[in-house]
N, C-alpha and C positions, 0 to 999 in steps of 0.2 A: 510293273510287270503285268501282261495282260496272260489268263489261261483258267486252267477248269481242273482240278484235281480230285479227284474219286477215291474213298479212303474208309475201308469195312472199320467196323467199331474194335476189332480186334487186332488190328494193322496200326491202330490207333496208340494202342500199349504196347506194342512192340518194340523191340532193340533190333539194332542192327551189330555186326558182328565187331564193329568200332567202338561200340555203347552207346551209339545217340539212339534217342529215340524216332520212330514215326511222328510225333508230337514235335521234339525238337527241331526237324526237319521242316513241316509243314510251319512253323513261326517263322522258322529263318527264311522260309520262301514265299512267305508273306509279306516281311520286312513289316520296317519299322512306322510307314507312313498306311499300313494297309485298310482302305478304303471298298472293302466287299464283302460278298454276303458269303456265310457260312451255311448250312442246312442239315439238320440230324435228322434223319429218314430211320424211322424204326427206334425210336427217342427211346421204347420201353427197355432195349437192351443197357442205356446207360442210367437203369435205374441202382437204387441200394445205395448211393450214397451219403443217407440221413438212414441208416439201418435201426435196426430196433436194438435194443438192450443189450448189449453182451457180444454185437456182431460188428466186425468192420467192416469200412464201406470197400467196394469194389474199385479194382484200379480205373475200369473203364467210367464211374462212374465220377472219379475223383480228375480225371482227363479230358470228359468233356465240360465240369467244371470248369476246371484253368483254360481250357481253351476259348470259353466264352467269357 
């Protein structure tokens, strides 16, 4: 599948009213053979996810992990 998908870091963590995720979606329309480039523009937003002592990590930052 050829195309270009555009997707805020908050869009990212999002459900839909179904429960899939933005996340969910954007894998399944990658598929399984997927051969492209990804790019986090504004990278500091999905920080926190090695947080310090006492704190959990962020969902957005737990989401661009798995995604990568």
């Amino acid at each position: 599948m050829d195309g270009v998908i555009f997707s805020t870091y908050s869009s990212l963590i999002a459900s839909s009213s179904k429960g899939r995720s933005r996340m969910q979606q954007l894998v399944q329309w990658c598929g399984p053979g997927f051969d492209g480039l990804i790019v986090f523009d504004e990278c500091h937003k999905a920080k926190n996810l090695a947080p310090e002592k006492n704190m959990k990590p962020t969902k957005t930052g737990k989401a661009v992990l798995e995604i990568q």
